[in-house]
N, C-alpha and C positions, 0 to 999 in steps of 0.2 A: 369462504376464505380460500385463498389460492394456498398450492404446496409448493415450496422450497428442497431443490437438491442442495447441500452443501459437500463441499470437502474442506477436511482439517489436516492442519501438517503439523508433525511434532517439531516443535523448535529445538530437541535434542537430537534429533538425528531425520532421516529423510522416511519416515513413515505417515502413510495417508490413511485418512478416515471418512468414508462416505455417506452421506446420511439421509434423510429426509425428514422435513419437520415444514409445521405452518410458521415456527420461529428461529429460525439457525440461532439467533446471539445466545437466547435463551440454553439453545442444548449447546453452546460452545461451556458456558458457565457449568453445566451439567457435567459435562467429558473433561472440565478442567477441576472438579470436585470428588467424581463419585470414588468408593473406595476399593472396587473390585472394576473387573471386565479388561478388555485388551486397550481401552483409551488410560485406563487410570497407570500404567505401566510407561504410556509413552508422552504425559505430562513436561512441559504446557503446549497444549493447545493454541493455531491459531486459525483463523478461520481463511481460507483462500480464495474460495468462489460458493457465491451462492447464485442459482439458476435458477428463478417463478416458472413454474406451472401453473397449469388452470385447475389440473386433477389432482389426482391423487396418483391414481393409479399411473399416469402420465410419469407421474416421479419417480413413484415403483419400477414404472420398467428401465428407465436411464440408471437409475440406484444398482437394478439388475444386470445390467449390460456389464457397466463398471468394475460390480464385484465378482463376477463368473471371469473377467478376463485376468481379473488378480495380477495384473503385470503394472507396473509405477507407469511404462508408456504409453498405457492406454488413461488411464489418470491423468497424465499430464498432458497428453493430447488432447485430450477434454477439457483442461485447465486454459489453454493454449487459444482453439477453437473457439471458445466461450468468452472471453476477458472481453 
């Protein structure tokens, strides 16, 4: 089963969430539920892009790239790039 990057944008303000899963909708419902962590703060949830992978790891490293650079412009240039 192929892996999925996703990002989430909080529909209250301009914050992003980068993720990887074999399901994004799946883990949108999750980030739009659970009761702790930094997604439950910035509810609701919607989902922006999701990008297939073959790997796993493939996803890991774009998931990595994304969250080391911790800037909205590189997120959104990724957003952007990828549509």
């Amino acid at each position: 089963m192929n892996w999925f990057l996703y990002i989430l944008k909080s529909k209250l303000n301009e914050k992003y969430y980068v993720g990887i899963s074999q399901n994004p909708e799946r883990r949108l419902k999750y980030h739009n539920s659970i009761e702790k962590g930094f997604t439950s703060r910035y509810r609701p949830w919607k989902l922006i892009l999701k990008k297939e992978y073959s790997s796993r790891i493939e996803a890991q490293n774009i998931e990595k790239k994304l969250k080391l650079g911790k800037s909205r412009k590189v997120i959104e240039g990724f957003i952007v790039d990828n549509k």
